[in-house]
N, C-alpha and C positions, 0 to 999 in steps of 0.2 A: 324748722331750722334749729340747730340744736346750738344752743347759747350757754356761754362762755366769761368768764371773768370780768371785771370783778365791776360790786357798789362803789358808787362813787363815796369821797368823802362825803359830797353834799347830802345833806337829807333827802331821802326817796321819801314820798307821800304817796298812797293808795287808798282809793275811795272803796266804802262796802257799801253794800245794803242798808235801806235804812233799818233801823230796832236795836234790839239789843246784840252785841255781834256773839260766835259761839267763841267757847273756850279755845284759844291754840292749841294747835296740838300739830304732830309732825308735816303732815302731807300740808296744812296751809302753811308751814313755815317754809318749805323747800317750794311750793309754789310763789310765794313773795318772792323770794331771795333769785330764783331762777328768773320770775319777771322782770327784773332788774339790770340781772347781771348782763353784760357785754360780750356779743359774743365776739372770740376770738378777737382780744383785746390787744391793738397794735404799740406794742413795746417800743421805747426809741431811747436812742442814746445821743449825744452832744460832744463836739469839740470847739474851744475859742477858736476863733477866728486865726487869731492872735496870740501866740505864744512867747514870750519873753523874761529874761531877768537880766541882771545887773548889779553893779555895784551897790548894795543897801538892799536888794532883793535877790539874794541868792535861788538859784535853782532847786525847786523841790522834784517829789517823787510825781507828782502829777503834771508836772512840766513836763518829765521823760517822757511820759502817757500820751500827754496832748500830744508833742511831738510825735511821736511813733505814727498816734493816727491820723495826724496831717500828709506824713511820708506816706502811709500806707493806701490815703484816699488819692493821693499823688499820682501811686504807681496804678493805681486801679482803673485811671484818666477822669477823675472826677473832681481834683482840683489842682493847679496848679503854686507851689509854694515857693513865696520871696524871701530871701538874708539881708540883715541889712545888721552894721554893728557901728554903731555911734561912738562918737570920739570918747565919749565918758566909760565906756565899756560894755554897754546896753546892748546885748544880741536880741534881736528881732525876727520871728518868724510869725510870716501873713500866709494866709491861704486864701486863693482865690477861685470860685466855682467854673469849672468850664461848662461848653454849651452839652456835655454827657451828664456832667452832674448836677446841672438846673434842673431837671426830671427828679432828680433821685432826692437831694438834700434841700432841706428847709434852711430858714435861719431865724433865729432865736433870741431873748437877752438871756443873759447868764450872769453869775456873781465874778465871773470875769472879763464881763462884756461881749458881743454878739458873739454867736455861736454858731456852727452848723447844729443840725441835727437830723439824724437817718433814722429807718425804721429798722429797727436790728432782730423785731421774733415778734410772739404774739404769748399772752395769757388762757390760757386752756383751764377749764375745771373741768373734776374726775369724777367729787361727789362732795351730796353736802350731807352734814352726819350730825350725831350725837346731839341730837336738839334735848334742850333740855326747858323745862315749863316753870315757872317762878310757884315754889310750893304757895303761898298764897295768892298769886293774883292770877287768874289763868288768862289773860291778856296782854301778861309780857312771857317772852323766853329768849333761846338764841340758841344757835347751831353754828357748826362750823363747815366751813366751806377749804374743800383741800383741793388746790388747783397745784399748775408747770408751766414753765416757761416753755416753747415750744416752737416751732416750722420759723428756724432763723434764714435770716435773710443773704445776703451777700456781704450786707454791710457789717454781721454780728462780728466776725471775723476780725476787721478793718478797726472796728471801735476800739481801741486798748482803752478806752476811757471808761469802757461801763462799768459800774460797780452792781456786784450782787446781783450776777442775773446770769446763773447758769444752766441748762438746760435738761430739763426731764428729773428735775430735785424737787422733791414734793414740798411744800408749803400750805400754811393753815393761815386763816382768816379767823376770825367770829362776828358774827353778823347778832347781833340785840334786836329783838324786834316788840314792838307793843303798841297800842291800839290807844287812841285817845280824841275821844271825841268822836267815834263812829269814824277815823282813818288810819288802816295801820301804818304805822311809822320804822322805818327799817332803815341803820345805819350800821357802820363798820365800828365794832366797838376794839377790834385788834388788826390790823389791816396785814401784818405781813409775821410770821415766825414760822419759823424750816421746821417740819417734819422728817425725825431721825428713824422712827419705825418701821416706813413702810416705801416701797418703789411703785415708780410710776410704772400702768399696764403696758405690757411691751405693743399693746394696739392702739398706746397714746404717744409711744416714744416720737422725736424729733422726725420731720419731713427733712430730703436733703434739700439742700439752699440752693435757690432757683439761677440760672446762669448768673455771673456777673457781670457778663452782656445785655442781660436783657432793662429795659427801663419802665422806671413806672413813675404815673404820676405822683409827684408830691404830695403829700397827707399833711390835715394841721396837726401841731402835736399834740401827745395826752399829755 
């Protein structure tokens, strides 16, 4: 199975043999990093529930957004959405899950209270490169790992809310990796900056997005 994106924050630990371990060098670096990674890492995006402003909270740019993708999971029959406009001037927009989109959407907390959230693509890696070995210690180094975002979903579309996640634009990771105590230790020392040099292979480019009929079960999210 060919595996895919990305270490987690948390620290990975991996056992070796017992003794003294050998010097890093490439192929154990890109076999750590690949034992780790995730394959085909399911990407997701969120909208409040709950969209609103009012007198003393005017409407921002991310209102518009929420909105948009509440109307659009609407039309899609995935949820149903209330108006409601209080005497003080408080417009309110609720979205409610129908029995189509209890399959599809999760729910979530968020910094603006419950959320939906959909699977909108997934994290694809292309390759991991440029390892490079700590001139003195041959037990630390770090490489880079260049993945894409990839095979969006129905709901990629739907989400006006995602930020920064556009599809088949190369990105770079760096993964640190070093040994202590007879376990190598392997963490993300840079987790996400776009790669302007180079395109992703046209045999990695996006899968079309699967009906927007069809349903699947709900995932928890990343």
């Amino acid at each position: 199975m060919r595996r895919s994106l990305l270490l987690p924050i948390a620290l990975v630990f991996l056992a070796m043999s017992c003794g003294q371990p050998a010097p890093l060098d490439e192929q154990t670096a890109i076999d750590l990093i690949r034992r780790n990674a995730i394959d085909d890492e399911p990407i997701y995006a969120e909208v409040p529930q709950r969209v609103w402003w009012g007198p003393g909270y005017p409407k921002d740019d991310y209102d518009d957004r929420a909105l948009a993708t509440l109307r659009n999971l609407e039309r899609a029959g995935l949820l149903t959405v209330s108006y409601t406009k209080d005497k003080d001037g408080r417009e309110t927009y609720r979205g409610k899950v129908t029995e189509k989109g209890f399959a599809i959407l999760g729910t979530v907390p968020s910094a603006r209270g419950k959320a939906f959230r959909g699977k909108i693509c997934v994290k694809k890696i292309d390759r991991i490169a440029n390892f490079i070995r700590h001139p003195s210690d041959p037990l630390v180094g770090s490489a880079e790992i260049i993945w894409h975002y990839t095979k969006p979903t129905p709901l990629y579309e739907l989400f006006t809310t995602k930020i920064d996640k556009p599809l088949d634009r190369p990105y770079r990771s760096v993964a640190s990796i070093r040994n202590e105590k007879g376990l190598w230790r392997v963490e993300l020392a840079i987790r996400k900056t776009e790669v302007v040099s180079e395109k992703v292979p046209a045999a990695a480019a996006s899968e079309p997005a699967a009906s927007s009929t069809e349903t699947t079960a709900a995932q928890p999210p990343r």
